[in-house]
N, C-alpha and C positions, 0 to 999 in steps of 0.2 A: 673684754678688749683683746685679751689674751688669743682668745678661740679665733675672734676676730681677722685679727692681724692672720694667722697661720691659712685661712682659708684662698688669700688675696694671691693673683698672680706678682712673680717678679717685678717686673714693669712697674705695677701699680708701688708695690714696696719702692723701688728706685725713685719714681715720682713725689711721694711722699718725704722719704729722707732728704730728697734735693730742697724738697719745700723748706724743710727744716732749718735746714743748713744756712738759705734763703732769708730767714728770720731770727737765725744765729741764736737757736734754743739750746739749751744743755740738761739732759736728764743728770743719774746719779754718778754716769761715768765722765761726765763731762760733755762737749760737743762730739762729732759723728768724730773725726780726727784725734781728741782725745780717746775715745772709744778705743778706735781700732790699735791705738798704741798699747793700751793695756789688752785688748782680745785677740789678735794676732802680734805673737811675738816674734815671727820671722820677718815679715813685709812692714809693718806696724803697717805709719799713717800715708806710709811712701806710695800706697795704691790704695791713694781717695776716692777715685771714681766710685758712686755706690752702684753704677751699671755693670764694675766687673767684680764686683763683690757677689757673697753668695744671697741667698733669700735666706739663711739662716743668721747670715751675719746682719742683715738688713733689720731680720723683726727682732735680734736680741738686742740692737739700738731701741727704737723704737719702744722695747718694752724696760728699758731705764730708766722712763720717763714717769715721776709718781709727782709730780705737782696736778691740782685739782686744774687749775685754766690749761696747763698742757696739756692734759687727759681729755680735755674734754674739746682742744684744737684738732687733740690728734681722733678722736671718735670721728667729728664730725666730717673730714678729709676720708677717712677707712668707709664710713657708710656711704659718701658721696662714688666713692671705687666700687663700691659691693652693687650700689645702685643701676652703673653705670656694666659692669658685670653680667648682672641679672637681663639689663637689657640688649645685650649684647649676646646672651643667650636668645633673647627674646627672638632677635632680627635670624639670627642662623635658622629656625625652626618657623615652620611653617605647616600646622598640623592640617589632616581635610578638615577638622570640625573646629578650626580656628574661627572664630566669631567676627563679623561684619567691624564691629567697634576698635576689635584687636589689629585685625588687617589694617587701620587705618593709621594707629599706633608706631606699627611696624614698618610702612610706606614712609612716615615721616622721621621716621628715624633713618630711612635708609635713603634719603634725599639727600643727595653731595654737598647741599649748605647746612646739614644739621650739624656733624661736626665745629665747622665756624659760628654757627649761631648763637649755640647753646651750651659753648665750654663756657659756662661763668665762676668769676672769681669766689666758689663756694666758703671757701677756707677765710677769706676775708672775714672780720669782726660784725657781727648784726646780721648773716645769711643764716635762713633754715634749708635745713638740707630733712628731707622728708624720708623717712623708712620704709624700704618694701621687706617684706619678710619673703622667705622661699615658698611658702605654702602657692600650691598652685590656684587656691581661692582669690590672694592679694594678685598675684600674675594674670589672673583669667577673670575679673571683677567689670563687667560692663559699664557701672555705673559712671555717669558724665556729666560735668559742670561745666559749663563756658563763663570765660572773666575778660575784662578787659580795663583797663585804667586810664586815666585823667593823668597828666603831669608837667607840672611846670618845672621851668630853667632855675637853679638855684644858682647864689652868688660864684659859688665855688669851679661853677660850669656843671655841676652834675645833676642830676634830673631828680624831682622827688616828690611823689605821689599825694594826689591829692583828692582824689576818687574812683572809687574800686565799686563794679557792680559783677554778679554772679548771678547766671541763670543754670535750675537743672535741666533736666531733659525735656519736661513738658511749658517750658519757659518762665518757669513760677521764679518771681525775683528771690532769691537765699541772703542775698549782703548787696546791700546797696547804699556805700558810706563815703561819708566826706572824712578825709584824714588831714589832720596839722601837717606840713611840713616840719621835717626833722632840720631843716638848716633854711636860712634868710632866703629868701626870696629874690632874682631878679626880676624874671619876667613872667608872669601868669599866664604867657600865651591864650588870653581871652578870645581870640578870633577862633583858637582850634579848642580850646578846652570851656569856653563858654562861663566860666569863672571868673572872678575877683575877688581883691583882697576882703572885700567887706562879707562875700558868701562865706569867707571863713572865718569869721569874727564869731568867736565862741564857741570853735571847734577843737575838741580836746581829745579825738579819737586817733591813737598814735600808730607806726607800722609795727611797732611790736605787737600789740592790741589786733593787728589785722592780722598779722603772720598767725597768733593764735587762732584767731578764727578759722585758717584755712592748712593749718596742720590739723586742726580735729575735722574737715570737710574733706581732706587728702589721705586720711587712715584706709586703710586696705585695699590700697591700689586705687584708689578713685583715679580715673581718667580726666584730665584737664586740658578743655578747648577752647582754642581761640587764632585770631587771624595776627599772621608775626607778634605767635605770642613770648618770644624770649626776650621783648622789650617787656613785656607785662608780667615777664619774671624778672630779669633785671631790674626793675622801680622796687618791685617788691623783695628783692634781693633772699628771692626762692628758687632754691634746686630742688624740681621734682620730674623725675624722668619721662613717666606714663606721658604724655600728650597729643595731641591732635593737632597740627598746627594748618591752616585751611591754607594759605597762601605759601603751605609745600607742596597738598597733596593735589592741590589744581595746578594747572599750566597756561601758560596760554599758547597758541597754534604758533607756533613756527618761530618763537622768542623765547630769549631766556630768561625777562625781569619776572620776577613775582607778580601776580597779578593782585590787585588792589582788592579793597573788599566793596567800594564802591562799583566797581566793573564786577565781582561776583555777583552782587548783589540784581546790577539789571540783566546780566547772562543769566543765570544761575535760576534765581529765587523770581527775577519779574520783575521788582518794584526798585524805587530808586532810594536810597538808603537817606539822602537829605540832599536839601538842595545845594547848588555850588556856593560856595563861599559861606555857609552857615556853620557853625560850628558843631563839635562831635556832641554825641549823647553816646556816653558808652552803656548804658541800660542797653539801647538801640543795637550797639556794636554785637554784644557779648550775647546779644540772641540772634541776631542775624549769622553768627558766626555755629552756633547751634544747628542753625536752619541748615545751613549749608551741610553740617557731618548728617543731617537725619536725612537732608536730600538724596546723596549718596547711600546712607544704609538703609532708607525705608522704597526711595523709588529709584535706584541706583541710576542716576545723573549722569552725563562723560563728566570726566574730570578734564577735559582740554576745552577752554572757552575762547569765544573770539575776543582781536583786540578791540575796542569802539573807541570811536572819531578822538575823543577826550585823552584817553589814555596813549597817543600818539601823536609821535613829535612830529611838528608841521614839513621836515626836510622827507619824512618817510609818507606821509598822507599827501605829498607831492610826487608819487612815482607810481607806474601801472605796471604790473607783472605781467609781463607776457609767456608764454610757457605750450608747449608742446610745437614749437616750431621746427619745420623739416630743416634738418643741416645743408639739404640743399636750396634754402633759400638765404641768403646772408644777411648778415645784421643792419647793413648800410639799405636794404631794399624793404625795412619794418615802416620807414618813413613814408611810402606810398601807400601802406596800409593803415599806417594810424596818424589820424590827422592831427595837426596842433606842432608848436617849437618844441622840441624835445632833445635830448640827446641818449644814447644807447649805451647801456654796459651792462652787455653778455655774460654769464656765468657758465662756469668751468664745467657745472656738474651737468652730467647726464645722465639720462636712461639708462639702466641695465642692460635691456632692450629695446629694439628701437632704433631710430634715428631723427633723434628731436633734440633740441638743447630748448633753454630758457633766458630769458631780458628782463632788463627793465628800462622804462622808459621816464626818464626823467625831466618834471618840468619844472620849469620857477617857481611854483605855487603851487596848492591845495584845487585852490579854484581850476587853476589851467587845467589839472590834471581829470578834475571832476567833468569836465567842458571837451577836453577830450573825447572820455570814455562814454557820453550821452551822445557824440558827435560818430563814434563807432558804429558801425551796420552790422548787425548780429544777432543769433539770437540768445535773449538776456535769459541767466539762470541764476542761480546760488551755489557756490559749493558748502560742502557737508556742514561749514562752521557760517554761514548765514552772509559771506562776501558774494556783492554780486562778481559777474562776469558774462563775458559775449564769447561766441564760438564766431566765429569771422572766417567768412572765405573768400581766396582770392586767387587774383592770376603773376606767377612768378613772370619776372624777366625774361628767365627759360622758358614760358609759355606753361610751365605747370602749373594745375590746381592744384593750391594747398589750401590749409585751413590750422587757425591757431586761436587759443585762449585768453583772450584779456582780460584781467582781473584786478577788479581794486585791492587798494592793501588791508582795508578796514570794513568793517558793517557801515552801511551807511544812516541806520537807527537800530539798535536795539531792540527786540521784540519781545513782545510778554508772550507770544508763544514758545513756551519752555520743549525742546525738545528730549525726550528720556530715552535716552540708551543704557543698554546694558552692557554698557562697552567695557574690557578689561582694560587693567592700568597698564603703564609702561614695564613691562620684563616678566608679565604673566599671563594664565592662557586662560580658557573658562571652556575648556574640552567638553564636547556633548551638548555643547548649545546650539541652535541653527543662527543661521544671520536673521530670519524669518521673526525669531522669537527675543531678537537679542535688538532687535530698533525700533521706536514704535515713530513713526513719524506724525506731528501735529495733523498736517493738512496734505493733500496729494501735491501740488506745488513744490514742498520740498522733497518729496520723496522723489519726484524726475529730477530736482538738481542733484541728490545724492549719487542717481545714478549716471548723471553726467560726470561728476567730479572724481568716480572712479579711476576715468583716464589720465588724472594727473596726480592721483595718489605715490607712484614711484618718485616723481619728483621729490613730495613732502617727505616720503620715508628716509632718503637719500640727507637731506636739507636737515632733518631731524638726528642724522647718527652720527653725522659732522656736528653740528652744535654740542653734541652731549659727550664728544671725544672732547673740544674744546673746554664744557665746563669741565672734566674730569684734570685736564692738563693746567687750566684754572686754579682748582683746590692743588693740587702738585706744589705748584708755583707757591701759593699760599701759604703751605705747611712748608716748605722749605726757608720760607723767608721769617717763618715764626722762626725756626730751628735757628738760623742764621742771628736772628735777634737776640736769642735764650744765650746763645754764644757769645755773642760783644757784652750782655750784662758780667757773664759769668768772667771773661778776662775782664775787665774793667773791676769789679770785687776783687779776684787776684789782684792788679797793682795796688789797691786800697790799701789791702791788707800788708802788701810787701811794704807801702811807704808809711802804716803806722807802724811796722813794728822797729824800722830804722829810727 
């Protein structure tokens, strides 16, 4: 514990002592306050903070601590730091002969919601916190399971697991268990988890029972996949760093939600993962969610999928994007071009180059809008992610020809032709490759829309570097408001304290 502690940056030590302090522990010196009264005798307890304290004074608290449950609160808090360390070396380093698996790893860690996602309450009572060692074997270990979990609403409002399936890499089921809940029961959500009480009438397999299971499946770096899987660490109340999380390292075109694994599932892989309103089969999940990382590592897939009709709200599947319009033609004069009741709101962003801005055309409905765009004289293509669109020409008021793009917001079906590129992710390059050898198109049909939709590519690039300043200013806002909160507990304990001791 000893070697431990002394290898951890500052930060981490201050984190941990705050913990402490938090749950108002006392080694053999007392609390952190009594401490510092007997180890610095000139400031004593008068400079609490353990942020302006040294890391020396930090770990000789911390190593005052000889009770067996302390020792081993405080282990499991230092390995969850060492873990998160390790991986954090991981993300800075980016070797050439970094491996397909590893990249993927790394991408999801360095997704602006992994921070929020996946700081879980590790230190909390009942979480395993899982060991990586430094060997660059446990660091550089390909090996891959996907999990995913079942879980009903318990009285207490907190969630508590009730089936757990695990696939490896060649889909071979490893654990496919029904677990007792650990506290009463409200709702079995039988509509999404396909369960009731009577399925687990004479279920005695508990989460401590499953944690074991998947601390000796997680030994030496085993990699762990699945789709928003910090919920399916959270149930299981496991900290393990290595993972793959599918609904980071996908996107979808020109949005910020997470894309669903149902929408990956008919993008992506082709087929439709269940029907609407049937209940989950996570056997089903936790391979699908497999399919998808081998997608990418074995016939390198885009990671940018389109949205379909289902996954979009009716007020956005009611507007047609207009785009590459000449600024000399004005926004009031789109209504002689595009037929149907609508109303216009123009967007700010432009061309780099060029002189075109872009619209949208907004109608009261889905239908209106669809009734429109079939109503449109053009001719019809796809751009690169499978939306139709019409290239439209016309005569300006000014008597000029122009010509502009109307485009729906969505696919209008899904198609099981999977298109495979070899496209790089967002912030990396794949230098020495041709475009020739880097897209294989299905069928000729989409290969001329690709090449149509070249001309509006500056748009999306533009539309794209403003959204991700936004989420960036997002997490900002986010971590500030934590901090802001850690603050009103921390006064609020100070008065505590001031009015017991009166």
């Amino acid at each position: 514990m000893d070697q431990k502690l002394d290898t951890l940056e500052k930060k981490a030590l201050v984190e941990i002592v705050k913990l402490i302090q938090k749950r108002r522990m006392e080694g053999t010196a007392g609390g952190w306050k009594d401490f510092l009264t007997s180890y610095d005798k000139k400031f004593g307890s008068s400079l609490s903070d353990p942020a302006r304290r040294s890391k020396d004074a930090l770990s000789s608290f911390l190593k005052t601590f000889t009770k067996e449950d302390d020792l081993k609160f405080i282990a499991k808090v230092v390995q969850s730091h060492l873990n998160r360390d390790l991986v954090e070396q991981l993300k800075k380093t980016s070797p050439d002969d970094e491996s397909p698996e590893q990249r993927l790893v790394r991408l999801t860690l360095q997704h602006p919601q992994y921070p929020l996602c996946y700081m879980f309450p590790s230190s909390d009572e009942g979480w395993l916190v899982t060991k990586l060692g430094k060997s660059s074997k446990t660091m550089t270990s390909n090996i891959m399971y996907a999990v995913d979990c079942e879980m009903v609403l318990c009285e207490d409002g907190s969630e508590g697991l009730v089936r757990l399936c695990v696939v490896d890499r060649n889909l071979k089921v490893t654990i496919d268990e029904l677990v007792k809940p650990e506290k009463a029961v409200a709702d079995y959500r039988s509509e999404i988890t396909g369960l009731t009480a009577d399925d687990l009438v004479g279920v005695t397999c508990s989460l401590a029972e499953i944690q074991k299971r998947m601390k000796k499946l997680l030994s030496n770096g085993t990699i762990l996949v699945g789709h928003s899987l910090n919920n399916d660490l959270e149930v299981l109340k496991l900290d393990h760093p290595r993972v793959i999380d599918t609904s980071l390292i996908f996107k979808y075109v020109d949005e910020y939600r997470r894309p669903s694994l149902y929408n990956l599932c008919k993008s992506v892989l082709g087929y439709e993962i269940r029907k609407k309103g049937t209940p989950h089969n996570c056997l089903d999940d936790a391979s699908a969610a497999m399919k998808l990382v081998l997608a990418i590592i074995e016939r390198r897939v885009d990671n940018a999928v389109p949205l379909l009709q289902e996954d979009v709200a009716e007020t956005e599947r009611a507007r047609l994007f207009l785009h590459r319009i000449p600024t000399k033609v004005p926004s009031e004069e789109l209504h002689g071009v595009i037929p149907g009741d609508f109303t216009i709101e123009a967007k700010a962003v432009k061309r780099i180059r060029g002189d075109n801005y872009a619209a949208f055309a907004i109608f009261s409905s889905p239908q209106e809008a669809n009734q429109a765009f079939e109503n449109v004289k053009g001719n019809q293509s796809k751009d690169s992610y499978g939306r139709p669109q019409k290239l439209v020409e016309f005569q300006s008021n000014a008597g000029i020809i122009a010509s502009l793009y109307v485009r729906k917001m969505v696919c209008d079906e899904p198609s099981n032709q999977i298109v495979v590129k070899k496209r790089t992710f967002e912030g990396e390059e794949n230098a020495g490759v041709s475009k020739k050898h880097n897209i294989k198109w299905i069928n000729e049909e989409e290969k001329i829309a690709d090449t149509n939709q070249c001309k509006c590519e500056d748009h999306l690039k533009v539309i794209e570097r403003l959204k991700r300043e936004l989420r960036e200013k997002d997490f900002q806002i986010s971590m500030q408001d934590k901090n802001i909160s850690d603050l009103k507990k921390k006064v609020a304990e100070m008065k505590d304290q001031k009015s017991r001791r009166r």
